[in-house]
N, C-alpha and C positions, 0 to 999 in steps of 0.2 A: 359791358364792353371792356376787352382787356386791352393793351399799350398796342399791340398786333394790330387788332380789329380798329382801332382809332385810326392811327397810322397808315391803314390801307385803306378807309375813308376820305383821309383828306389828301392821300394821292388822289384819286379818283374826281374829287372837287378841283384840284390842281390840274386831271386830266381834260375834264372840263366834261366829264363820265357821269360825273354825277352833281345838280342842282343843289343849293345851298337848301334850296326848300326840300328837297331829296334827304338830303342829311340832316336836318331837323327835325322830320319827321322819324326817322333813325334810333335818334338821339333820344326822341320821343315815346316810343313804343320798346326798345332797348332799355327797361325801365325797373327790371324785376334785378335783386342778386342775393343771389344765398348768402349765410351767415354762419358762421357758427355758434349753437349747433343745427344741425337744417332743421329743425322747427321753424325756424326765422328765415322770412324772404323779407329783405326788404323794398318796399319802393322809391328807388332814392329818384328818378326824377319825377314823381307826384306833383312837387309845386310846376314845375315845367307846363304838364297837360291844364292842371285845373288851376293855379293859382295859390295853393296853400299846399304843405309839405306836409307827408304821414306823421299822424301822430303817432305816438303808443299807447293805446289802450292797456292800462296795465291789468285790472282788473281780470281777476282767471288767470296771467301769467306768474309765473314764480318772480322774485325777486331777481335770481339771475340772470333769467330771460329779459326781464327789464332793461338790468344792465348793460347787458349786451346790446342791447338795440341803440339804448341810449348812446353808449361809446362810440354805435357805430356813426347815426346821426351827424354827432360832435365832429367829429374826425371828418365824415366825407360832405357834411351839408353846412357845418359852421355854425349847427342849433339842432336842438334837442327839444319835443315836448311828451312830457306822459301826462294822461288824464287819468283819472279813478284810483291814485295811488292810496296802496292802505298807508296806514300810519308805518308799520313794519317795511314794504317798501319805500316810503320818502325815507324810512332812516337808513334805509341800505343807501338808497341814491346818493343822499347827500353824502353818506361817509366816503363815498364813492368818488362824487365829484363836489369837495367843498364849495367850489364858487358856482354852483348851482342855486339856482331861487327856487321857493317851496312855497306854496298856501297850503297850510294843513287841512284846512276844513275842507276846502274844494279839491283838496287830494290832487293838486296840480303840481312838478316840477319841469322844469326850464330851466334851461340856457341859449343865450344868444352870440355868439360873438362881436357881431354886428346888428345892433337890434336896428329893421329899417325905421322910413319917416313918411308917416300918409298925411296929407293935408286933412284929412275927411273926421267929421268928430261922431264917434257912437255912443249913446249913450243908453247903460244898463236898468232899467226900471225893475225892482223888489217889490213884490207887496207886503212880505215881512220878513223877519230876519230870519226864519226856519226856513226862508227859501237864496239865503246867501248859499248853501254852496253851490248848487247851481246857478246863479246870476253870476259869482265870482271864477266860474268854472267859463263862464262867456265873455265877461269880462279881460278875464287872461290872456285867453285867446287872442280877440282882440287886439289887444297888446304888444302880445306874441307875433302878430304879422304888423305893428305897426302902426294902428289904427290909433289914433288920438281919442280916449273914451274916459269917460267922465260916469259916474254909479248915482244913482239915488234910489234908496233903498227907505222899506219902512213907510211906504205911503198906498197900502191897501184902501180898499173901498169902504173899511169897519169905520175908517176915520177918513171921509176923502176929503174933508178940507187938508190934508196934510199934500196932496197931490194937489189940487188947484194952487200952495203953495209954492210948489215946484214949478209950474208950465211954463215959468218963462226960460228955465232952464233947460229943459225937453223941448222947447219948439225950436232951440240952438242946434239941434243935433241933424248930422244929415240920413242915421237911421237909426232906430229904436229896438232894442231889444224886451220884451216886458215878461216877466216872468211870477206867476203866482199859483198856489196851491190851490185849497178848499173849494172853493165853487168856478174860481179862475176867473170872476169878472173883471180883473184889471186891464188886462188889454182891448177889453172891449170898450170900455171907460174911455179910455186913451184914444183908440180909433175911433172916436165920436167929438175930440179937444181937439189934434193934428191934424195935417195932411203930409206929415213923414212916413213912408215905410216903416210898417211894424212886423215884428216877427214873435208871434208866443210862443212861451214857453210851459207848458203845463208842468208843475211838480206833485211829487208824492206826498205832498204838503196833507195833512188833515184828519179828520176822524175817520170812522170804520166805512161810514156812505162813503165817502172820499175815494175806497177801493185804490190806494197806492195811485191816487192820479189822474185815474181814470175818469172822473166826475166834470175833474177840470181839463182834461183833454176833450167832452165831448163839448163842453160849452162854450170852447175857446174852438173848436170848429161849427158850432151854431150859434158863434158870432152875431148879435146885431149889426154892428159895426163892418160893412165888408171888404173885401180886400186885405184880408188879417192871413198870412200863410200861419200855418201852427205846424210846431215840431212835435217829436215824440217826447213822451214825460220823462224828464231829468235830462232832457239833453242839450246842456247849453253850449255843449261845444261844435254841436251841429247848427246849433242858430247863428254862432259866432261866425261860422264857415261861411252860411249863408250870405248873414251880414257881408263878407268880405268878398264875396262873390258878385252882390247886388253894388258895392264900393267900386271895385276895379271895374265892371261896367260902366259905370258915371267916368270914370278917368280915360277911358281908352277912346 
């Protein structure tokens, strides 16, 4: 929507032509805007409709393309996030925008200008450290919209006394994120201790049965445990989404 089409809006709200709820929804669907160069549409009001703002998936784009998106972000929404950045991307970004924050591993950068404040606390469950980048890719996330989120990582089911060490830590939390690779029984574990919301996460976590994921994605959807939604493998920024989703319902 350009300075014109605004303008001639909120005459019409003034004329009393058109309903606030009229123009919101406007406002709302009015949501697409090209970029340069048109490979890039953005959505800048996304957070508006659903609650969280377009990421960028940087993964498969160039570096420049990144940039771009990111500037735009910055500049019209006052935050910026890319997921999947290679190493080579976060260096371009960051040279780009030094007061940018980066986790290399989880291939994540941001910027906030105003980071909000949720009361709600989430907390990320690991079942081992070859599956931090994605636990810290949902984690961020999290963060990223504000959520108060607390990690504990490293308590797979090889060693579960190391998780009944944790519960009283995890039964704090008003949702649960669990993420594990190899056979994926950790969120099942966990769905059988709580009654918090859980959301798995299957990773590419494991040997050659393991099939990139796939092992622990089918047993993390034949769950003993029910009531367990399961994401697609490596996706922890779609759980985090989730997570944020199933939050702002409790609040509204």
């Amino acid at each position: 929507m350009n300075q014109a089409q605004l303008r001639d809006l909120l005459q019409q709200i003034w004329a009393g032509t058109c309903t606030p709820q009229e123009a919101f929804t406007h406002f709302s669907t009015d949501s697409l805007a090209p970029s340069e160069p048109s490979d890039l549409v953005l959505d800048w009001n996304r957070e508006q409709r659903t609650g969280f703002p377009e990421a960028i998936y940087a993964a498969g784009k160039t570096p420049e393309q990144v940039i771009k998106a990111f500037a735009a972000f910055r500049e019209r929404n006052g935050k910026a996030l890319a997921t999947r950045c290679s190493r080579e991307t976060q260096n371009v970004l960051l040279s780009a925008f030094p007061d940018a924050q980066c986790h290399a591993q989880a291939g994540v950068v941001w910027w906030h200008r105003e980071p909000p404040v949720c009361e709600h606390l989430a907390v990320v469950v690991a079942a081992g450290t070859s599956d931090l980048p994605v636990a810290e890719e949902a984690a961020l996330t999290l963060e990223f919209a504000g959520i108060r989120t607390e990690r504990i990582f490293d308590v797979g089911v090889a060693g579960i006394h190391r998780l009944f060490e944790r519960l009283e830590a995890i039964r704090k939390a008003d949702i649960l994120i669990v993420a594990a690779g190899m056979e994926g029984a950790l969120p099942s574990v966990v769905g059988g201790l709580v009654s918090i919301p859980i959301i798995a996460v299957p990773t590419s976590v494991g040997y050659g049965a393991g099939f990139q994921g796939l092992a622990a994605l089918l047993a993390m959807l034949n769950s003993c445990a029910p009531g367990i939604p399961v994401m697609n493998i490596d996706n922890g920024f779609g759980a985090a989404v989730a997570a944020i989703r199933i939050l702002r319902g409790r609040t509204s």
